[in-house]
Backbone bond lengths (Angstrom), bond angles and torsions (degrees), N, CA, C in turn:
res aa  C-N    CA-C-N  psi(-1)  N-CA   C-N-CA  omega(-1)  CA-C   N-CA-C  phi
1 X - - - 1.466 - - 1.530 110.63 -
2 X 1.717 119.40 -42.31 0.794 129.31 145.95 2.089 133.27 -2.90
3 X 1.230 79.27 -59.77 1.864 91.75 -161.77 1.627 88.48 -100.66
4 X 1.640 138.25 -30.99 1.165 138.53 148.23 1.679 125.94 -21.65
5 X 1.339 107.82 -77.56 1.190 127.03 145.21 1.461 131.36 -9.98
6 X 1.533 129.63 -80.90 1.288 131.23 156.45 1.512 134.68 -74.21
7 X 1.147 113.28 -20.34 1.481 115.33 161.65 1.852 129.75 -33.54
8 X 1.594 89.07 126.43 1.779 78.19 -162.19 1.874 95.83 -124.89
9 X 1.220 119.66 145.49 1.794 122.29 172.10 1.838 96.49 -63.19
10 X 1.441 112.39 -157.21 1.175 103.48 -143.79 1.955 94.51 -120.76
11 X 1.720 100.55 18.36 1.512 101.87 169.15 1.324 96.26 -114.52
12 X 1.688 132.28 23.14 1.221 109.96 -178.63 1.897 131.84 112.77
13 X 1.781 88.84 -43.28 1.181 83.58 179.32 1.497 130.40 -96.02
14 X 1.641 98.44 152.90 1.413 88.90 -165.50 2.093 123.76 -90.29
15 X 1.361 76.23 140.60 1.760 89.00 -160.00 1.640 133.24 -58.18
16 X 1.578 94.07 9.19 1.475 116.89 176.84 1.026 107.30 -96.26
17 X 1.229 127.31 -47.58 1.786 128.30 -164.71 1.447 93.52 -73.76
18 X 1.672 111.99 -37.85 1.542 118.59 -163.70 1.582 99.55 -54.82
19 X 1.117 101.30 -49.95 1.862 93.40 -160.24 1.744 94.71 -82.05
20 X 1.295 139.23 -1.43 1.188 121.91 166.68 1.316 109.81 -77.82
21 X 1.438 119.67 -40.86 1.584 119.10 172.84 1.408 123.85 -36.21
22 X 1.169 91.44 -49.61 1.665 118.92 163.38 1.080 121.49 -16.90
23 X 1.664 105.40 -105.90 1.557 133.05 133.52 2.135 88.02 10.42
24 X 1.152 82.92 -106.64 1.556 107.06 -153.47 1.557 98.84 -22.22
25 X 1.256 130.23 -81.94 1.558 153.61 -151.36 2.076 78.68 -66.90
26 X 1.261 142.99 -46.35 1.353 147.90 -169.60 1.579 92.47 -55.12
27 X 1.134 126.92 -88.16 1.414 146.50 141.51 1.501 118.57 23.13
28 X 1.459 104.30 -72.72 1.370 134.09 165.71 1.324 146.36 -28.71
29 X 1.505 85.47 -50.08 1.634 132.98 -173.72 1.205 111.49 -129.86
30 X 1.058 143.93 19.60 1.482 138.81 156.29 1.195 109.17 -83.10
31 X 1.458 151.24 43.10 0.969 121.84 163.24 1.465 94.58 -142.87
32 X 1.559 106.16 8.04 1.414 95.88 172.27 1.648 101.70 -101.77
33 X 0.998 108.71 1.83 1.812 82.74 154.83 1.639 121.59 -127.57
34 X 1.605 104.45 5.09 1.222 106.98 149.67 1.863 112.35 -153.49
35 X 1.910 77.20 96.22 1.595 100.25 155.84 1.663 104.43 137.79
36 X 0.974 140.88 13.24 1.631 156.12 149.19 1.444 80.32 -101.84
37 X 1.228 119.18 -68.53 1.736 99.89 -156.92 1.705 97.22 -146.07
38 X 0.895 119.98 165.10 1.700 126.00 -156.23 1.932 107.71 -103.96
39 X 1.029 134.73 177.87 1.140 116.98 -176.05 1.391 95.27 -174.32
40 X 1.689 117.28 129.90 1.143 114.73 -151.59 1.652 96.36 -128.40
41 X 1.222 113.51 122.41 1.752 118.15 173.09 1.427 112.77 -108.06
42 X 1.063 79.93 131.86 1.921 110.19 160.18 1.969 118.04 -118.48
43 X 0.997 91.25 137.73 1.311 136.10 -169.77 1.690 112.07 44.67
44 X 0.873 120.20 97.16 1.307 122.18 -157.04 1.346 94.54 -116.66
45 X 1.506 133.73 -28.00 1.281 141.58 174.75 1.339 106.32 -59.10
46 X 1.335 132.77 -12.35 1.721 134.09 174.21 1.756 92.96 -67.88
47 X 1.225 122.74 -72.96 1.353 120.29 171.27 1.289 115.15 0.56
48 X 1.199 111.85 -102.11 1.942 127.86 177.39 1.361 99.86 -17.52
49 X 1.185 130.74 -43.02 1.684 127.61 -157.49 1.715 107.54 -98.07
50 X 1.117 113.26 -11.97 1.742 110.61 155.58 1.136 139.95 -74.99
51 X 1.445 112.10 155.08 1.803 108.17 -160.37 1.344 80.28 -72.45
52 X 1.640 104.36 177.13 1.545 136.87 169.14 1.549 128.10 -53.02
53 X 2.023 102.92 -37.32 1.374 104.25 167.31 1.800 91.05 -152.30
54 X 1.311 100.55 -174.98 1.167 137.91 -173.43 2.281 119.88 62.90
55 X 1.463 75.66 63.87 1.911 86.96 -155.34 1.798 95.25 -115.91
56 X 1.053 117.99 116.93 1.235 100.74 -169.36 1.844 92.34 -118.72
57 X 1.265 102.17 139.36 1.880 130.88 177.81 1.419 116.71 -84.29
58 X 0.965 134.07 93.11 1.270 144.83 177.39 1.518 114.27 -93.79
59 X 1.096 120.39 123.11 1.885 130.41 -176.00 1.118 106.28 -147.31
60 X 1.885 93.51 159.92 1.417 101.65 160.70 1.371 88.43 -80.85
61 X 1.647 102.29 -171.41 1.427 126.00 -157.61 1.998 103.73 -152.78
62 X 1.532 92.54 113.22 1.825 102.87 170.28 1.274 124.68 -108.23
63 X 1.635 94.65 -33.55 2.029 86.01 174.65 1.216 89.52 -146.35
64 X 1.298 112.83 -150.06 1.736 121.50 -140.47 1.419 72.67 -108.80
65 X 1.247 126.03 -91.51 1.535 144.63 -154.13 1.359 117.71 -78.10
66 X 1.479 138.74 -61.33 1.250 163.90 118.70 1.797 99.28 55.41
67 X 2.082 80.05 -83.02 1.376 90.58 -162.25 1.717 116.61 -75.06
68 X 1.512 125.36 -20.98 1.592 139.65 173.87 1.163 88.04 -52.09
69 X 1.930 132.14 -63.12 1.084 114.78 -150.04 1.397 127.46 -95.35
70 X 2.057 111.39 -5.04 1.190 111.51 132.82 1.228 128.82 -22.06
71 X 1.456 131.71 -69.85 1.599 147.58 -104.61 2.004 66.18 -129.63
72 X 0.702 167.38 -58.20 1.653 142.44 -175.16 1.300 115.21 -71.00
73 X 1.618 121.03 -18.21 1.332 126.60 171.86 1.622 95.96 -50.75
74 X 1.385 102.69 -76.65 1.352 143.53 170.89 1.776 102.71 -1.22
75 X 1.361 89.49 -73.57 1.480 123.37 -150.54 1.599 85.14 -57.31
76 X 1.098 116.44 -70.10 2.255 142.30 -140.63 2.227 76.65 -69.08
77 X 1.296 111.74 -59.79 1.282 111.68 -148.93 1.805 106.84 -62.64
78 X 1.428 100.42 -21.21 1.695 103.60 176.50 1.264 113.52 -88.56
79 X 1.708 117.57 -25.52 1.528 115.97 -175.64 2.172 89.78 -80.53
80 X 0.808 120.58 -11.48 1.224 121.81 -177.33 1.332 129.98 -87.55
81 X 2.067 105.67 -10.20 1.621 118.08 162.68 1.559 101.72 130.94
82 X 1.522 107.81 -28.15 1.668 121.66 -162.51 1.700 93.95 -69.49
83 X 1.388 116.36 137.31 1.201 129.04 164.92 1.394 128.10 -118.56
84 X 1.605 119.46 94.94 1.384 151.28 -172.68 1.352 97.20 68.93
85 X 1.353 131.68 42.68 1.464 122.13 162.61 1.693 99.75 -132.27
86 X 1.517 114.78 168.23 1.101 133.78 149.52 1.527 126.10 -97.93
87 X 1.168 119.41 23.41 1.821 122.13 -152.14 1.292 85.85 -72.71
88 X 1.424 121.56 168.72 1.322 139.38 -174.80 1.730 115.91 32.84
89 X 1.321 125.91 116.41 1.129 112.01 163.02 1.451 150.30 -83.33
90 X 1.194 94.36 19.60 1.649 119.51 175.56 2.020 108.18 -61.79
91 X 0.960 88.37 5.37 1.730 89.63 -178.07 1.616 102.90 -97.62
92 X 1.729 115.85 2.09 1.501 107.76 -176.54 1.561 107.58 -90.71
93 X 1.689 103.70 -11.86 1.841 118.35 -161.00 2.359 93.28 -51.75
94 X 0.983 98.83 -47.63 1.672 110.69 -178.44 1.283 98.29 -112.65
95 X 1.346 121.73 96.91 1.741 117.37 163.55 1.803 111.87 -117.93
96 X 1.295 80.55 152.39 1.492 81.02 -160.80 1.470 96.70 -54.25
97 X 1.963 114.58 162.78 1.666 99.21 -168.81 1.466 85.50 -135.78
98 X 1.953 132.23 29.03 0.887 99.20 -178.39 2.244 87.15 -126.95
99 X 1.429 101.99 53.05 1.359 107.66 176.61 1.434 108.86 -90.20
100 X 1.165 133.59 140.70 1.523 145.33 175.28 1.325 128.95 -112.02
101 X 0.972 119.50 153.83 1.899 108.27 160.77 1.630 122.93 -156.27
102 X 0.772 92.51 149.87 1.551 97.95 -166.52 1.583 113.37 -87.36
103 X 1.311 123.23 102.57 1.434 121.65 -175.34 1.564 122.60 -141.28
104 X 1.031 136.15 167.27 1.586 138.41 -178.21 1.290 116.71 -42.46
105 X 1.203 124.17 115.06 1.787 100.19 159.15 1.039 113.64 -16.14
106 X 2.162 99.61 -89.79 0.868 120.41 -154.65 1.925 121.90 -36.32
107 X 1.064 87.81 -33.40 1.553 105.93 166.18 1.319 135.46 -45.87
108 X 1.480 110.37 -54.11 1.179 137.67 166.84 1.268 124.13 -69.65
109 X 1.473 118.52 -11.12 1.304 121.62 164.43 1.326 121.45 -120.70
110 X 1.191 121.80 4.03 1.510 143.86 147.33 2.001 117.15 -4.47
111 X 1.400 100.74 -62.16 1.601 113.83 -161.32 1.240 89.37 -161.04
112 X 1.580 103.61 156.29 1.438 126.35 167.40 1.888 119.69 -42.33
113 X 1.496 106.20 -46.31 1.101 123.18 174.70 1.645 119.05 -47.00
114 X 1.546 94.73 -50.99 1.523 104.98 -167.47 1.564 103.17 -84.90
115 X 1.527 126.64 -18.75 1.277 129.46 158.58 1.873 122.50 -70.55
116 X 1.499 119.87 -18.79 1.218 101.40 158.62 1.622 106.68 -90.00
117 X 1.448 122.48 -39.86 1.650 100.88 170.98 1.188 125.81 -35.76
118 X 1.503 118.72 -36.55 1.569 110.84 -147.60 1.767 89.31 -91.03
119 X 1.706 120.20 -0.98 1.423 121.58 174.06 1.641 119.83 -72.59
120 X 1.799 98.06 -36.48 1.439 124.12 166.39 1.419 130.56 -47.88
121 X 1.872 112.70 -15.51 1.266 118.58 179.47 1.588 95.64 147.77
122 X 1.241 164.77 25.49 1.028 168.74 -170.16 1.692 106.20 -73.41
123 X 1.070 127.12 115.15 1.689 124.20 156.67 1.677 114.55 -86.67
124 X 0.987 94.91 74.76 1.997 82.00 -159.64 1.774 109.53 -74.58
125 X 0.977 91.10 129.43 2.119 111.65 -177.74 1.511 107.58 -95.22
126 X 1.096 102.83 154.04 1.371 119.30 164.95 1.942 106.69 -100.57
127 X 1.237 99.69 112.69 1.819 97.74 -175.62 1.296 81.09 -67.14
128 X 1.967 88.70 145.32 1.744 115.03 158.54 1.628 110.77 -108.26
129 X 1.475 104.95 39.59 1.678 94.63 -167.69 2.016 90.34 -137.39
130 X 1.557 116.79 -38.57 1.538 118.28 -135.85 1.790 90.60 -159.68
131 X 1.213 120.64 126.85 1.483 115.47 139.26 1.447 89.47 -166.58
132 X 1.970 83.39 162.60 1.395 112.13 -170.42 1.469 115.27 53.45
133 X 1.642 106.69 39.84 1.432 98.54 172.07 1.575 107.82 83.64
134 X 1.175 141.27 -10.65 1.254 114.46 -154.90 1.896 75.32 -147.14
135 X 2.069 107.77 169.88 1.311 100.17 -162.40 1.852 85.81 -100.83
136 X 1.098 115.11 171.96 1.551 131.83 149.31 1.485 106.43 -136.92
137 X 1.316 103.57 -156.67 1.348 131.54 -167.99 1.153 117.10 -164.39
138 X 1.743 115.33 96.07 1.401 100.79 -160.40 1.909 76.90 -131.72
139 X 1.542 113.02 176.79 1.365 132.37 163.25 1.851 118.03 -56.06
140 X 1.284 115.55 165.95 1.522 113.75 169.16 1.630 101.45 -73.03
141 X 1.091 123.19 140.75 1.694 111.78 162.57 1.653 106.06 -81.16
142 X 1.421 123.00 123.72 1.313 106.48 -173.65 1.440 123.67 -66.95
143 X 1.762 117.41 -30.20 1.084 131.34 162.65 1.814 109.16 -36.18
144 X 1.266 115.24 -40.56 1.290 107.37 -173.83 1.726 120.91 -73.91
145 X 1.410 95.25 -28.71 1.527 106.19 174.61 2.081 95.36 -79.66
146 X 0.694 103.33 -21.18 1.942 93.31 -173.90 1.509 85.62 -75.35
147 X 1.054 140.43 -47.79 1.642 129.38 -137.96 1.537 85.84 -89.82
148 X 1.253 119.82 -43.93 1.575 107.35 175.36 1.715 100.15 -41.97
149 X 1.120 112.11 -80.31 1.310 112.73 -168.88 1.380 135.74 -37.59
150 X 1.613 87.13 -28.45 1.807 98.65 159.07 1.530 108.09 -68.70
151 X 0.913 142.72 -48.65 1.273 138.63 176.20 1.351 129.83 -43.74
152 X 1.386 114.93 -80.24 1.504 114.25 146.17 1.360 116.76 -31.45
153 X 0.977 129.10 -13.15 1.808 117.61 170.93 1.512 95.27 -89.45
154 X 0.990 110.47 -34.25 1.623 108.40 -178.78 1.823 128.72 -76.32
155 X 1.160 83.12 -46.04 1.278 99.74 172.42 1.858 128.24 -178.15
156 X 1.312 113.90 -136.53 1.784 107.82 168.72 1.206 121.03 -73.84
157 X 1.654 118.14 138.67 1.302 105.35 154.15 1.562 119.89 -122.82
158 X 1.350 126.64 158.81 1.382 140.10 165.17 1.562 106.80 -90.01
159 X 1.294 89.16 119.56 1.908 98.24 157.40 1.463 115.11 -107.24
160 X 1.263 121.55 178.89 1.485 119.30 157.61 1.867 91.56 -140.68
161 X 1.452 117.16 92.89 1.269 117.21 -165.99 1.526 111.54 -62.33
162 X 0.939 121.83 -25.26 1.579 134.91 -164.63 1.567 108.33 -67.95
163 X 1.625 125.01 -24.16 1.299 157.27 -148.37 1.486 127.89 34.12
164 X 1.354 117.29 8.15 1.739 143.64 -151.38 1.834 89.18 -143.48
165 X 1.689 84.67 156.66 1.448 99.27 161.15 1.567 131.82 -105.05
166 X 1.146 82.72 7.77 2.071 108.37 169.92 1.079 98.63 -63.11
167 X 1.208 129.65 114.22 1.472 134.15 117.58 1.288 124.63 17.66
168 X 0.848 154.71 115.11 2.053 152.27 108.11 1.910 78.01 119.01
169 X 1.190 144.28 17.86 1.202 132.27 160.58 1.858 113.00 -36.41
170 X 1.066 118.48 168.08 1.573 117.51 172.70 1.686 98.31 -78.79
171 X 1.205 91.54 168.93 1.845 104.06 163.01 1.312 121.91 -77.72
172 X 1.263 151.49 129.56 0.871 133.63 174.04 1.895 143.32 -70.66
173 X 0.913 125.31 86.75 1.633 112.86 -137.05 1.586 115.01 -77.09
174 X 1.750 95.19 38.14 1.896 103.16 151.34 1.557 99.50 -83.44
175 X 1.381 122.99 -27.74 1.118 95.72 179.60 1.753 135.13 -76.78
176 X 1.363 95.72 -31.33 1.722 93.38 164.39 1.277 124.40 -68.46
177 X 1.468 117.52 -20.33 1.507 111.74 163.70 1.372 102.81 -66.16
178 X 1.227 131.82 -31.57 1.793 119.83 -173.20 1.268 114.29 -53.66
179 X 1.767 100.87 -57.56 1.230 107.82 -175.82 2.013 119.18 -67.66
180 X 1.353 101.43 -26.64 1.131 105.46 -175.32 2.112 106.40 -59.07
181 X 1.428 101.23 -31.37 1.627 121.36 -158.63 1.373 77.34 -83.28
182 X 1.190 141.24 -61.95 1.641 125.84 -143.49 1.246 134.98 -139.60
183 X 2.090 89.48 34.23 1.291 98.55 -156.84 1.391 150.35 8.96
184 X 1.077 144.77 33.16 1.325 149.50 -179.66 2.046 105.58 -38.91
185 X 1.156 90.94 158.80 1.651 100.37 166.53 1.567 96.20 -69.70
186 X 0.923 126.48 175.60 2.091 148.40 -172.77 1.296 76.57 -172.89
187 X 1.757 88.32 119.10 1.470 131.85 168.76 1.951 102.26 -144.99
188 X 1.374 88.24 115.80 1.542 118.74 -171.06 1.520 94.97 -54.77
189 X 1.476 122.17 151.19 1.440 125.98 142.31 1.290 124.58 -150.31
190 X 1.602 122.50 118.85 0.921 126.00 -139.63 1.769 97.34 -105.69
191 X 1.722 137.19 138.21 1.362 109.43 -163.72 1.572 74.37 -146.20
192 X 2.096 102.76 147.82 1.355 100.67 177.61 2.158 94.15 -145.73
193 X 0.991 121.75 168.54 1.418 127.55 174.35 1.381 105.36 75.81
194 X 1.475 138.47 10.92 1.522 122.82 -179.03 1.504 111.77 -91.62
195 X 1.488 113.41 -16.85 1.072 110.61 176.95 1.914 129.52 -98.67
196 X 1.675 92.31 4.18 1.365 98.89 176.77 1.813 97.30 -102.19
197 X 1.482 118.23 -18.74 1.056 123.82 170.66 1.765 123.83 -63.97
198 X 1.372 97.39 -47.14 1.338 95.15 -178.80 1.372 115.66 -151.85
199 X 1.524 113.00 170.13 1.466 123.24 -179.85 1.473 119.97 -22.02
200 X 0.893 120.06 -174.20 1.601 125.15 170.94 2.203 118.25 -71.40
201 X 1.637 73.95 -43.74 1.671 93.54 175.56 1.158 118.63 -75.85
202 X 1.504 108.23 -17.70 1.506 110.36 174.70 1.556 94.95 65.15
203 X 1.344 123.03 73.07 1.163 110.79 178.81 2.214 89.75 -153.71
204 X 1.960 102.89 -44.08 1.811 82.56 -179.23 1.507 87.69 -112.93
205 X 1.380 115.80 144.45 1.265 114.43 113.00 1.518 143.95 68.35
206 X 1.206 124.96 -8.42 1.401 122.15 -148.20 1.761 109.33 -77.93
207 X 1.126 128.85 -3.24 1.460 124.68 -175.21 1.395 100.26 178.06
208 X 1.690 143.63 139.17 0.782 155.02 -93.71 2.075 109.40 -178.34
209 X 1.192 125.21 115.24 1.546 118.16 -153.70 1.551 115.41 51.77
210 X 1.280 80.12 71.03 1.760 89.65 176.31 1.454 90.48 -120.33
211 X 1.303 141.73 133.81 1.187 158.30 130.36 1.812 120.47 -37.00
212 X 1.433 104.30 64.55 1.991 114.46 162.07 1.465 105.46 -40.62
213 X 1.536 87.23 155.57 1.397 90.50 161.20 1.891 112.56 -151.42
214 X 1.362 123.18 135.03 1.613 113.53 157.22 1.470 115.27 -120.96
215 X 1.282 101.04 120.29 1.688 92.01 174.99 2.065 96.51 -110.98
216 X 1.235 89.97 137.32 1.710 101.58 175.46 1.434 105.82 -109.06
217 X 1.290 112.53 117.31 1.354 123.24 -173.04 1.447 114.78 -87.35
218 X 1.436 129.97 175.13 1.320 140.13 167.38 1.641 113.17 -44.62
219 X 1.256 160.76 175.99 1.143 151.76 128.54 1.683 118.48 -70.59
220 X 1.426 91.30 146.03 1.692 107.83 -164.79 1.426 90.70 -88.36
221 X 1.625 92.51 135.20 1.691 128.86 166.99 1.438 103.26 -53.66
222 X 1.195 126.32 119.99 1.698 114.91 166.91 1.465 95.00 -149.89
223 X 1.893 117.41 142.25 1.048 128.64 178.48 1.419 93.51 -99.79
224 X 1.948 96.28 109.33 1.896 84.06 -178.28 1.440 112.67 -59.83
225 X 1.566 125.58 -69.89 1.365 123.08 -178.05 1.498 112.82 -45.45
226 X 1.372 150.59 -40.00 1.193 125.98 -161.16 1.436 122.91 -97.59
227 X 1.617 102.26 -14.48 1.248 112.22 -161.00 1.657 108.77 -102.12
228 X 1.731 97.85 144.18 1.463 102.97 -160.67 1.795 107.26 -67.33
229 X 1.262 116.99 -166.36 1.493 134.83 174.07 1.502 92.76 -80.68
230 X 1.413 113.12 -62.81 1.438 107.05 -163.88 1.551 110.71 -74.29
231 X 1.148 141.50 -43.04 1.792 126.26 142.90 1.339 108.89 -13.83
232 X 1.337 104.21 -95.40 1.796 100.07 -172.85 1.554 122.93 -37.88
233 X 1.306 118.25 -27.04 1.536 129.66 -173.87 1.890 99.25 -73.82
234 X 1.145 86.70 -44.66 1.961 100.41 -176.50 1.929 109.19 -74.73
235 X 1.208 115.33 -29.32 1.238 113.67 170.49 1.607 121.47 -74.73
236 X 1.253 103.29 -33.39 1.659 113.63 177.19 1.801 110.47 -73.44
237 X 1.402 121.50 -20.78 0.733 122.35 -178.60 1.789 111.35 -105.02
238 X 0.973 120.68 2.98 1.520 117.55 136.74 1.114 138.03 -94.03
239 X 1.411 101.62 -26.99 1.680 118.48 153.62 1.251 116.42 -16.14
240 X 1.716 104.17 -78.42 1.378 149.05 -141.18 1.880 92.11 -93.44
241 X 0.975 129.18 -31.49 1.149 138.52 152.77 1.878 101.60 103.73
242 X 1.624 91.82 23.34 1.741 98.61 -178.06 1.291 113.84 -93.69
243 X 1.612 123.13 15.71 1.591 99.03 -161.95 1.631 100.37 -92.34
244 X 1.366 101.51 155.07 1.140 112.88 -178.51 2.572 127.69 -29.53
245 X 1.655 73.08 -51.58 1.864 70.46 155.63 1.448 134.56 -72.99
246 X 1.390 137.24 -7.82 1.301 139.50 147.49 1.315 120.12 -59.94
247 X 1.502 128.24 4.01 1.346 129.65 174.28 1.572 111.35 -87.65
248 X 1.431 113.53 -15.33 1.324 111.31 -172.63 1.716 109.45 -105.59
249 X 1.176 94.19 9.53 1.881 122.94 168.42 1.418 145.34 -87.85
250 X 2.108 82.42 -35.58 1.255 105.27 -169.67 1.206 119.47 -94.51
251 X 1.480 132.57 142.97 1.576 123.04 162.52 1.165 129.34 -37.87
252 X 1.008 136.72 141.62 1.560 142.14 -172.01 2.030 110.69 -64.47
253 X 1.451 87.39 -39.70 1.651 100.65 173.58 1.407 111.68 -49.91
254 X 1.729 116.53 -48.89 1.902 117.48 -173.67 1.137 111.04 -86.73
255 X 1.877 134.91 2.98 1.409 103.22 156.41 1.549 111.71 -107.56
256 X 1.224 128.23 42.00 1.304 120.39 173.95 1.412 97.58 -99.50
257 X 1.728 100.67 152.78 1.375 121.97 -165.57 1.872 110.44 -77.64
């Protein structure tokens, strides 16, 4: 219990409190995607069949919080036997503790709330595109690309490549340099109803029997050495089901902001 107890992943934090956070916020929020509103998975059996680390999560993106804490519901309840369901939440008692995600600082230090999430698995970045609402233009911090890489050595990570919760945005092509730098597996995830469900932050409430959705797709073919930035940028975005020709497909309801 001892060595339980103080044990920490490889940013520090320690892996006891981590999986109570877990627990807790799991707990919390289970009933907003099953029982305020329902939430329906597809292929969740891809899960079970991935290594331990270097797996990187690629999504669209609807709210701040919402959809991350979908996608660990998701994640814990399939490594736990459940196939495309979340039923019972007894699958959070052991959750996996080496899940990540890639999100804003500024974000992450926002509120108390978003400071124990970002304890739960947080990669927090400094945007080189946007903060505080407004755009700049700043450099990559390289530290931020290393800590990714610490991660994937550790275990999964979540991106939301697009870096916004807009709709049909471009990809951003830090992410094909990631993958290009550290090869990871790219395993698609496709997410729909979080934003008619709730706030922007994905944190209250906003409408009630809304039908979620995660579908986890196959992992994308990529020739790390040969294949360009803009290939990989163009594959994630059919993946992800954002590329520009799925707009003339889509309901008018899923690209509003």
């Amino acid at each position: 219990m001892r060595v339980l107890i103080f044990k920490t992943n490889p940013f520090g934090h320690n892996l006891y409190i981590k999986k109570w956070i877990i627990r807790l916020f799991g707990w919390l929020t289970h009933r907003r995607f099953k029982g305020f509103n329902q939430l329906k998975i597809e292929g969740s059996e891809i899960l079970k069949n991935l290594p331990d680390k270097n797996v990187l999560f690629v999504s669209n993106h609807q709210t701040y919080f919402a959809d991350v804490v979908a996608m660990f519901h998701v994640f814990n309840a399939s490594l736990s036997g459940r196939d495309n369901s979340i039923k019972n939440v007894g699958y959070l008692w052991n959750p996996k503790l080496n899940i990540y995600y890639i999100a804003a600082k500024e974000t992450m230090k926002s509120s108390l709330l978003a400071k124990l999430m970002a304890y739960a698995g947080s990669i927090s970045i400094q945007r080189t595109w946007r903060e505080k609402g407004k755009q700049v233009n700043r450099q990559v911090k390289f530290s931020d690309i290393s800590n990714i890489g610490i991660a994937l050595d550790d275990g999964w990570v979540i991106t939301f490549p697009q870096g916004t919760t807009t709709p049909f945005k471009p990809i951003r092509r830090g992410t094909a340099h990631i993958i290009k730098t550290f090869r990871p597996i790219v395993v698609p995830v496709v997410i729909d109803g979080f934003r008619r469900s709730f706030d922007k932050k994905g944190i209250l409430i906003k409408k009630k029997d809304i039908l979620q959705s995660i579908e986890v797709k196959k992992p994308i073919e990529i020739n790390y050495d040969d294949e360009s930035l803009e290939s990989i940028v163009e594959k994630i975005e059919f993946a992800i089901e954002q590329h520009h020709s799925f707009l003339k497909v889509v309901p008018k309801e899923k690209v509003q902001t």
